[in-house]
C-alpha positions, 0 to 999 in steps of 0.5 A: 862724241857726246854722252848723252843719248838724245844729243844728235847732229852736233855739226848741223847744230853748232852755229845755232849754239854759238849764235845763242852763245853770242847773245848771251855774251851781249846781253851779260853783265858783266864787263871785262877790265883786263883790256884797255884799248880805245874804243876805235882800236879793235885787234885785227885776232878779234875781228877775224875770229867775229867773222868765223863764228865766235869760237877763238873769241869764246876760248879767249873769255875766263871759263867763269864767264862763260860758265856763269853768264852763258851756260847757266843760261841754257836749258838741258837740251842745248847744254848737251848740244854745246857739248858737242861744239868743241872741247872747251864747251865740253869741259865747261858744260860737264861742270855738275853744278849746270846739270843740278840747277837743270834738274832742279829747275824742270823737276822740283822733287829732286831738290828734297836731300835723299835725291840730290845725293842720290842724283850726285852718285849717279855713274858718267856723270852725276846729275848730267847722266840723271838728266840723260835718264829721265828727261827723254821717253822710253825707246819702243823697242820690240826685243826688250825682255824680262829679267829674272834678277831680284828687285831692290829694297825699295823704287823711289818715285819722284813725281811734279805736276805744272799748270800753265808752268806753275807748279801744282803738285811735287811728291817724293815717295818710296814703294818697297818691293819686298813684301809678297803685297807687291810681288803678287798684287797688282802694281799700282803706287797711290801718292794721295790718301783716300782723304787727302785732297791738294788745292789748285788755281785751276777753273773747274772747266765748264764743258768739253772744249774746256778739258780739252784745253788742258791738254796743253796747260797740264804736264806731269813727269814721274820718274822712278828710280832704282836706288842701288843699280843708279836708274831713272826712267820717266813713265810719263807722256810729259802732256795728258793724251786724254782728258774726261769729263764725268757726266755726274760728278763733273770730276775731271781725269787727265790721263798720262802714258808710255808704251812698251814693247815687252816680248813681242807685247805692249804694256802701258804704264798709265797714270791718272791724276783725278781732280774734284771742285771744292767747296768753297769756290770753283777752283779744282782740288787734286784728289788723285795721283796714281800710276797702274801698268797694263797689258793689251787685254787690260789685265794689270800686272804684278809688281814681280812682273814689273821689275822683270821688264824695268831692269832692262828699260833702263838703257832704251832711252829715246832721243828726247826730240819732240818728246810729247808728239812721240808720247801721244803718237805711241798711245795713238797707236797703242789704242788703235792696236788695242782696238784691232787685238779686241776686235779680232778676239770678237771675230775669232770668238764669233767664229768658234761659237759658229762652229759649235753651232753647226757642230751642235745642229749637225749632231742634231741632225745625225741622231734624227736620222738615226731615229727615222731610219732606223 
């Protein structure tokens, strides 16, 4: 059985695996001398294992060789995927050197020295079990509840935005949890100074159809990280579930979220990336990065709070299958749960001020006819 959480279906799957171990394999470099059989001569071993599939011919290659020129090949996914298809791949596909090129390839942050050792110390697996963490959503799950333990010293939150798959933006930055600013205040983690501004290629956009084209140019994953209980949780939606326009400034803010269910309740950890023109052309700058969690009536919660419910996120991990349609579909419904809790909070105000009008005119009414027939 494999480790990771996301991996599933590994029977159905394996024939694309070796297919793709298969290519790889012809299109590598590299050539092996240990045989010198002529060209017409093909052992009969090796012609019946090319009919099954490949796998005996894949044991037979040097575990360098396919840990080299095949499984460096592969992203995170199908790593995990090979895994599962036999026991020589999942010897080869644990080696810890795979798993770190990974995540450094898909989250630049984590190249910085302070993570690669945290990474490194991670229990079942290292980079492998990091990658498990963070690279699937959070699982929606309706009994999660809140932890009363204390937090630790500090989160870690490693944070890289692309565009067009080019990185833009990459930042490491520690928030401590032990002063009473952050028990007691609302949790929100700045990554950009007031006047600190991040240059960028992207085009100011010039209308509507513009920003809404950057919805599938612009990704951004913040992980958050717990030094010393060894977790990761991505907060983000991968893609932007809304991009806006201010009509007066022409800055633009893309907007990134995961929903969780807390106790029969759901918060949002919403992040906001504000970006501005320069002045000097008509490229955009980042302006802001910042990450805020709120309730369904938009209240936004403290840090105390915050850690009640993270201690407990970080063994509901999603599958990782279509990660982005899984983000937006939740904040969809997340809206729309919203907008239902806000329009029978109306209903219900309406009706009670209905009340205390009749009650109101009623008491009117009783004390006339006290006065009149009296």
């Amino acid at each position: 059985m494999c480790s990771l959480d996301y991996i599933s279906s590994s029977e159905r799957r394996s024939t694309k695996i070796h297919r793709s171990v298969r290519i790889a394999m012809f299109h590598s470099p590299l050539k092996t001398t240990a045989r010198t059989e002529p060209k017409d001569e093909m052992p009969l071993a090796t012609a019946t294992t090319a009919e099954q599939g490949g796998a005996t011919g894949l044991s037979a290659l040097h575990p360098d060789i396919v840990r080299t020129h095949v499984l460096s090949r592969l992203d995170g996914p199908a790593l995990g995927s090979a895994a599962c298809c036999s026991t020589t791949l999942r010897q080869l596909s644990s080696d810890d050197n795979l798993w770190s090129n990974i995540c450094h390839s898909m989250w630049p942050s984590t190249t910085s020295p302070r993570l690669s050792h945290l990474i490194s110390t991670f229990p079942s697996g290292g980079p492998r079990a990091f990658f498990s963490h963070a690279f699937p959503v959070l699982a929606s799950d309706r009994n999660l509840t809140r932890s009363s333990s204390s937090p630790p010293s500090e989160f870690i939150s490693a944070v890289d935005i692309r565009y067009k798959d080019n990185l833009i933006f990459t930042k490491v930055q520690e928030t401590e949890t032990v002063t009473g600013w952050f028990r007691c205040s609302p949790f929100r983690i700045d990554l950009l100074e007031p006047k600190d501004v991040v240059p960028t290629p992207i085009k100011h956009p010039e209308g509507e159809e513009a920003c809404r084209d950057m919805i599938n140019d612009m990704m951004l994953s913040w992980i958050l990280i717990d030094p010393i209980g060894r977790r990761a949780v991505n907060l983000s939606s991968h893609k932007p579930v809304t991009v806006e326009r201010h009509w007066l400034t022409g800055e633009v803010q893309v907007r990134y979220a995961s929903i969780l269910a807390v106790d029969q309740e759901h918060v949002q950890c919403g992040i906001v990336v504000r970006c501005g023109g320069s002045e000097c052309g008509d490229e955009m700058q980042v302006r802001e990065v910042s990450l805020e969690i709120e309730d369904m009536d938009g209240m936004h919660l403290n840090g105390r709070i915050v850690w009640s419910f993270y201690k407990g996120i970080g063994g509901k991990k999603g599958t990782g299958i279509n990660r982005v349609e899984e983000g937006q579909r939740r904040y969809k419904a997340y809206v729309d749960m919203k907008r239902e809790r806000r329009e029978r909070k109306l209903r219900t105000e309406g009706a009670l001020d209905m009340l205390c009008v009749a009650f109101g005119v009623s008491i009117f009414v009783a004390f006339c006819c006290f006065i009149f027939c009296r």
